[in-house]
Chimera marker file (.cmm) of the C-alpha trace (Angstrom):
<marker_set name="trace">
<marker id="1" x="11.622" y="-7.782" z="-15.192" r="1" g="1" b="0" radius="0.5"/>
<marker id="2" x="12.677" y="-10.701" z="-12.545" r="1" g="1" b="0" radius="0.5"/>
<marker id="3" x="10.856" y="-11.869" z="-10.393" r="1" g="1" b="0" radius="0.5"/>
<marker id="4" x="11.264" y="-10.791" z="-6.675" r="1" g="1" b="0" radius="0.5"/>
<marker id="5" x="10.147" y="-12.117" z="-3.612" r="1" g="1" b="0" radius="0.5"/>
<marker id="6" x="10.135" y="-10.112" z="-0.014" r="1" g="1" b="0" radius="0.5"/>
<marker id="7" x="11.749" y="-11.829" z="2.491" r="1" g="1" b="0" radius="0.5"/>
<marker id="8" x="11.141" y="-9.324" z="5.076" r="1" g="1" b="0" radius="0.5"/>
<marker id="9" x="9.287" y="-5.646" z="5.277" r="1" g="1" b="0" radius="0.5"/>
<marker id="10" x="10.020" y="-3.321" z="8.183" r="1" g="1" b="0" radius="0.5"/>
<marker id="11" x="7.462" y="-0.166" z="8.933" r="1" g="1" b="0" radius="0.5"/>
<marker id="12" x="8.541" y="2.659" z="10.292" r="1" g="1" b="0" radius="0.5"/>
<marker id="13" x="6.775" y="3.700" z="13.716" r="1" g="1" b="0" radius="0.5"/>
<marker id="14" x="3.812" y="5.401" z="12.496" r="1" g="1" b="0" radius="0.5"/>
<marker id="15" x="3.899" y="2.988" z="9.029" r="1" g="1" b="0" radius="0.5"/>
<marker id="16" x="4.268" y="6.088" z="6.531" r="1" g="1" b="0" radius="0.5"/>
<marker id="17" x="8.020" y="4.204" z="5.394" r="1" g="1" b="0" radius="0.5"/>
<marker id="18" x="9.253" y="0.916" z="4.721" r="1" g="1" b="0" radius="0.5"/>
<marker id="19" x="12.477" y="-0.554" z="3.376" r="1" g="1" b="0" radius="0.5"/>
<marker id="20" x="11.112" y="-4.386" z="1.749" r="1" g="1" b="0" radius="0.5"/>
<marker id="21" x="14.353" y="-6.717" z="1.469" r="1" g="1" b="0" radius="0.5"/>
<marker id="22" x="13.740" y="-9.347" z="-1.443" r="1" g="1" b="0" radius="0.5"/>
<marker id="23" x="15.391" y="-12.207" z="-2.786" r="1" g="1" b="0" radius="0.5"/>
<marker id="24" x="15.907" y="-11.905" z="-6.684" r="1" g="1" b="0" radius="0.5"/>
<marker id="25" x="15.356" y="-15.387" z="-9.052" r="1" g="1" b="0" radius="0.5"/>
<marker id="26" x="19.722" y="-15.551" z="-9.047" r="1" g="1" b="0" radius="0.5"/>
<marker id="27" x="19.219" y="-16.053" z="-5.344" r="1" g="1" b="0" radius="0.5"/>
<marker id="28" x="20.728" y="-12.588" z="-4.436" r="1" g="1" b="0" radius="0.5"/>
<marker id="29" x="19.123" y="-10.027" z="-2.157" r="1" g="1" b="0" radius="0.5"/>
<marker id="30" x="18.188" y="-6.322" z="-2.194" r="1" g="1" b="0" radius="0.5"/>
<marker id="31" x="16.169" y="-3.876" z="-0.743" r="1" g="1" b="0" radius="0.5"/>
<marker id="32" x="14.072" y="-0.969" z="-1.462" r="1" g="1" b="0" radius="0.5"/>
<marker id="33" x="12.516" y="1.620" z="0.488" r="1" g="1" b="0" radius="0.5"/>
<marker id="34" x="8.774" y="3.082" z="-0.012" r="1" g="1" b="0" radius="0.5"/>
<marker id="35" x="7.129" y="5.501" z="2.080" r="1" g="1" b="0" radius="0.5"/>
<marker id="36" x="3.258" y="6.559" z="1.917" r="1" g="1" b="0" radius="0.5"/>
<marker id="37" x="1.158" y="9.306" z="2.246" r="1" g="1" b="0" radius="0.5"/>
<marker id="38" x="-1.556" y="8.069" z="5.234" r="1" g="1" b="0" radius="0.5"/>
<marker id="39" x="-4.189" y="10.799" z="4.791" r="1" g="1" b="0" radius="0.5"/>
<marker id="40" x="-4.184" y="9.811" z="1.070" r="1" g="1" b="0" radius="0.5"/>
<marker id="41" x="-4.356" y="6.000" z="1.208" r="1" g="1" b="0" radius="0.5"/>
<marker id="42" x="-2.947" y="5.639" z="-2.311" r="1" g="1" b="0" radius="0.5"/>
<marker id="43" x="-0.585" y="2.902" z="-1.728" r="1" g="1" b="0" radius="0.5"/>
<marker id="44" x="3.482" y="3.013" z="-1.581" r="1" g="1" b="0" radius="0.5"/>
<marker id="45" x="6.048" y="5.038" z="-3.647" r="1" g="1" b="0" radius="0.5"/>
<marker id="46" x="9.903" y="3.635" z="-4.236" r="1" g="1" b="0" radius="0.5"/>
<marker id="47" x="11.903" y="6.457" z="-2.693" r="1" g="1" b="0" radius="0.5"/>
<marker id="48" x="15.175" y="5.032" z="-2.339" r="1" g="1" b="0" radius="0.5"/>
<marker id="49" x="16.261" y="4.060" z="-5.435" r="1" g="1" b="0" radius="0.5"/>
<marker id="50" x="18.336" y="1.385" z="-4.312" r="1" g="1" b="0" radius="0.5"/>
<marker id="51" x="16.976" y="-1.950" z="-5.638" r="1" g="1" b="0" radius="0.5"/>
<marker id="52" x="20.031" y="-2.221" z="-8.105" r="1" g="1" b="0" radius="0.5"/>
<marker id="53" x="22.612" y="-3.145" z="-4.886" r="1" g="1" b="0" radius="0.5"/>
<marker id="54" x="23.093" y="-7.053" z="-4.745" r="1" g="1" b="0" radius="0.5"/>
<marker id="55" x="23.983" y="-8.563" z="-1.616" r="1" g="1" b="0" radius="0.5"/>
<marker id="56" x="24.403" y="-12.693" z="-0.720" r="1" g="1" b="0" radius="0.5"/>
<marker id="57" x="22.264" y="-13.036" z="2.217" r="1" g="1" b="0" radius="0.5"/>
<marker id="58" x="19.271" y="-11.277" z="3.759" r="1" g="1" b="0" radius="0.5"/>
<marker id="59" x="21.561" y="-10.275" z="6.677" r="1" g="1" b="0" radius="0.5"/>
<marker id="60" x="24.100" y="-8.661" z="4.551" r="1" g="1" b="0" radius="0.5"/>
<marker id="61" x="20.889" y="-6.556" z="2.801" r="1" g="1" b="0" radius="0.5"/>
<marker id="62" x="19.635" y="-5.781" z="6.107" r="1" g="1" b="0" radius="0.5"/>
<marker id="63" x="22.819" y="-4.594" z="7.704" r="1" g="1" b="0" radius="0.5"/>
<marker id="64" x="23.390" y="-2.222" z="4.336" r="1" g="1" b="0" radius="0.5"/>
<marker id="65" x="19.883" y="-0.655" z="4.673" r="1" g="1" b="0" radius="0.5"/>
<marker id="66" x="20.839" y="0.662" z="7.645" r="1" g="1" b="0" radius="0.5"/>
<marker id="67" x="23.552" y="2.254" z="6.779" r="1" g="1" b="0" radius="0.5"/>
<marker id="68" x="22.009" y="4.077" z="4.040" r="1" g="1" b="0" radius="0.5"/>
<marker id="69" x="18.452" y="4.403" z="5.691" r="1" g="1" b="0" radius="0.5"/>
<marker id="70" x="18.460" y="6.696" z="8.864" r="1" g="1" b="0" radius="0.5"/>
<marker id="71" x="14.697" y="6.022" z="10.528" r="1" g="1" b="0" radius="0.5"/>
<marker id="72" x="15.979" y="2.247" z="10.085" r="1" g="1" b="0" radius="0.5"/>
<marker id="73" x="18.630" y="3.066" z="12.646" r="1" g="1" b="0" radius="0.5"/>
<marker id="74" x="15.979" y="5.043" z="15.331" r="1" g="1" b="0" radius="0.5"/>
<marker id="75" x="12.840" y="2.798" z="14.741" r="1" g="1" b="0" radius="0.5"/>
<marker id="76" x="13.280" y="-0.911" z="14.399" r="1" g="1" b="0" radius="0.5"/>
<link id1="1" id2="2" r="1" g="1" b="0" radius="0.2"/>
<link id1="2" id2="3" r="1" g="1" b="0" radius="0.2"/>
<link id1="3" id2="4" r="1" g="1" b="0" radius="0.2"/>
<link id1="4" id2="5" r="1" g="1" b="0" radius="0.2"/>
<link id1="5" id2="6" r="1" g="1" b="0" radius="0.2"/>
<link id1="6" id2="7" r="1" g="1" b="0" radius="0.2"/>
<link id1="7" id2="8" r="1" g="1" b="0" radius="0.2"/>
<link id1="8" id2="9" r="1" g="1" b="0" radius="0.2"/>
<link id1="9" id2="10" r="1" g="1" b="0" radius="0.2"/>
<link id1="10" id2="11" r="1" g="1" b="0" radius="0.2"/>
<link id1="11" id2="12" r="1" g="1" b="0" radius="0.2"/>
<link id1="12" id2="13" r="1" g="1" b="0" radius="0.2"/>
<link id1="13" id2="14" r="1" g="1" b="0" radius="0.2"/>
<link id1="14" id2="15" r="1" g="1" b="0" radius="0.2"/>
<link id1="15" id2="16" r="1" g="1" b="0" radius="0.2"/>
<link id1="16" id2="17" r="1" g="1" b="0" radius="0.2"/>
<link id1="17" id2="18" r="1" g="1" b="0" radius="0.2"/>
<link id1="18" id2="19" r="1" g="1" b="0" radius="0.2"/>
<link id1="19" id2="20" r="1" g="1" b="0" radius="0.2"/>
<link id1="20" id2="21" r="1" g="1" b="0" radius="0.2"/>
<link id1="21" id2="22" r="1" g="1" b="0" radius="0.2"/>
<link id1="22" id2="23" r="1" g="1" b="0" radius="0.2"/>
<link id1="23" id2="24" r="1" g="1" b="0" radius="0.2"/>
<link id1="24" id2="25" r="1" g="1" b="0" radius="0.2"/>
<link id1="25" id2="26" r="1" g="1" b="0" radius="0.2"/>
<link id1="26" id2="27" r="1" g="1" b="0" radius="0.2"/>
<link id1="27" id2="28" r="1" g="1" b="0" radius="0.2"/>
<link id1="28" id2="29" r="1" g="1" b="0" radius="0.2"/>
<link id1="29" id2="30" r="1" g="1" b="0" radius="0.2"/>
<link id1="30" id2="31" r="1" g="1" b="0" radius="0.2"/>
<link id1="31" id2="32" r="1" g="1" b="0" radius="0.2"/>
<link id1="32" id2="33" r="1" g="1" b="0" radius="0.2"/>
<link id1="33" id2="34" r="1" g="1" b="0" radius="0.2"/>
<link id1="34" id2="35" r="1" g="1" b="0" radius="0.2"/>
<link id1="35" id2="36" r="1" g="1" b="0" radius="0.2"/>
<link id1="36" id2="37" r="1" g="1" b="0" radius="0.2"/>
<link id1="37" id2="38" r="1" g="1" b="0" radius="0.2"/>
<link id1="38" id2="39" r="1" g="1" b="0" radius="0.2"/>
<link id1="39" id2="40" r="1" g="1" b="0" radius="0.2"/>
<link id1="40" id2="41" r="1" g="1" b="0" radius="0.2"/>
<link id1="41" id2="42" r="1" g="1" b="0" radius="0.2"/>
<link id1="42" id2="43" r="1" g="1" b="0" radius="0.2"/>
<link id1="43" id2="44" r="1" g="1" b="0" radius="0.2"/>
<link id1="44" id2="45" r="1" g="1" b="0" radius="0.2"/>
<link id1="45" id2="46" r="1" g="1" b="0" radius="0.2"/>
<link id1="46" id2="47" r="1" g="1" b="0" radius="0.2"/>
<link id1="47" id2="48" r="1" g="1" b="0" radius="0.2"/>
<link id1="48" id2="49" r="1" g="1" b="0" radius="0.2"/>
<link id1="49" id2="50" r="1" g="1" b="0" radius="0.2"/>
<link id1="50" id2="51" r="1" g="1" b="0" radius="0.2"/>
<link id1="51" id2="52" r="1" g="1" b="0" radius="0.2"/>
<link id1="52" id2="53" r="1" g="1" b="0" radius="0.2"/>
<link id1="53" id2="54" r="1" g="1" b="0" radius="0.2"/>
<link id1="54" id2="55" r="1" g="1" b="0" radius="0.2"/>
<link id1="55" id2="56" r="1" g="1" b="0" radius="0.2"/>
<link id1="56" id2="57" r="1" g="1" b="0" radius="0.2"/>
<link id1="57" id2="58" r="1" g="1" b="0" radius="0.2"/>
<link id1="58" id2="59" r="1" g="1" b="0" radius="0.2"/>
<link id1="59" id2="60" r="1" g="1" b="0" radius="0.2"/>
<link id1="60" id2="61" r="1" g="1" b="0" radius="0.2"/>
<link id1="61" id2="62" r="1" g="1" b="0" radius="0.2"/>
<link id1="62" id2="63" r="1" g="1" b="0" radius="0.2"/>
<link id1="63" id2="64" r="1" g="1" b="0" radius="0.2"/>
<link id1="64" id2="65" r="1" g="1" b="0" radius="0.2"/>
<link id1="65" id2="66" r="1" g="1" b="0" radius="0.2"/>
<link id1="66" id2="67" r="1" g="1" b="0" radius="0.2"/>
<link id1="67" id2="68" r="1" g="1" b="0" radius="0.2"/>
<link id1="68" id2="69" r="1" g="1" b="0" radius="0.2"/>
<link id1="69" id2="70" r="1" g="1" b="0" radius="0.2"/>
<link id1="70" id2="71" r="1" g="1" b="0" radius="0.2"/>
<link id1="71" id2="72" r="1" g="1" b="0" radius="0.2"/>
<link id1="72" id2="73" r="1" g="1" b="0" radius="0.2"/>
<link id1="73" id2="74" r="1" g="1" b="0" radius="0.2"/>
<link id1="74" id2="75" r="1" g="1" b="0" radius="0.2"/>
<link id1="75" id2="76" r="1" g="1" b="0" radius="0.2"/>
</marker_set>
């Protein structure tokens, strides 16, 4: 597997989801979104499924998360 490195996470308000945006070793970017159960404290689960999209720049990652990622759009 490549290596990855988060460039930015964002929590939702109460910190149960997050969407991580990385930059892969090729220099492109993705993102993936996680979520948590809080009463558990078992660490994050992948839920979206979408660390396969490649984009050129954070921004470009950022501004296709929302789009696919509704609490993105009403929390941060």
């Amino acid at each position: 597997m490549k290596k990855k490195v988060v460039v930015r996470s964002i929590n939702n308000f109460d910190k149960s989801r997050c969407v991580d945006i990385f930059k892969r070793e090729d220099n492109s970017f993705g993102y993936e979104e996680y979520r948590r159960d809080l009463e558990t404290n078992e660490g994050w689960y992948k839920i979206g499924f979408l660390e396969h999209l490649i984009f050129t720049n954070e921004e470009e990652a950022f501004t296709n998360a929302s789009k696919n990622i509704l609490w993105l759009n009403i929390d941060y």
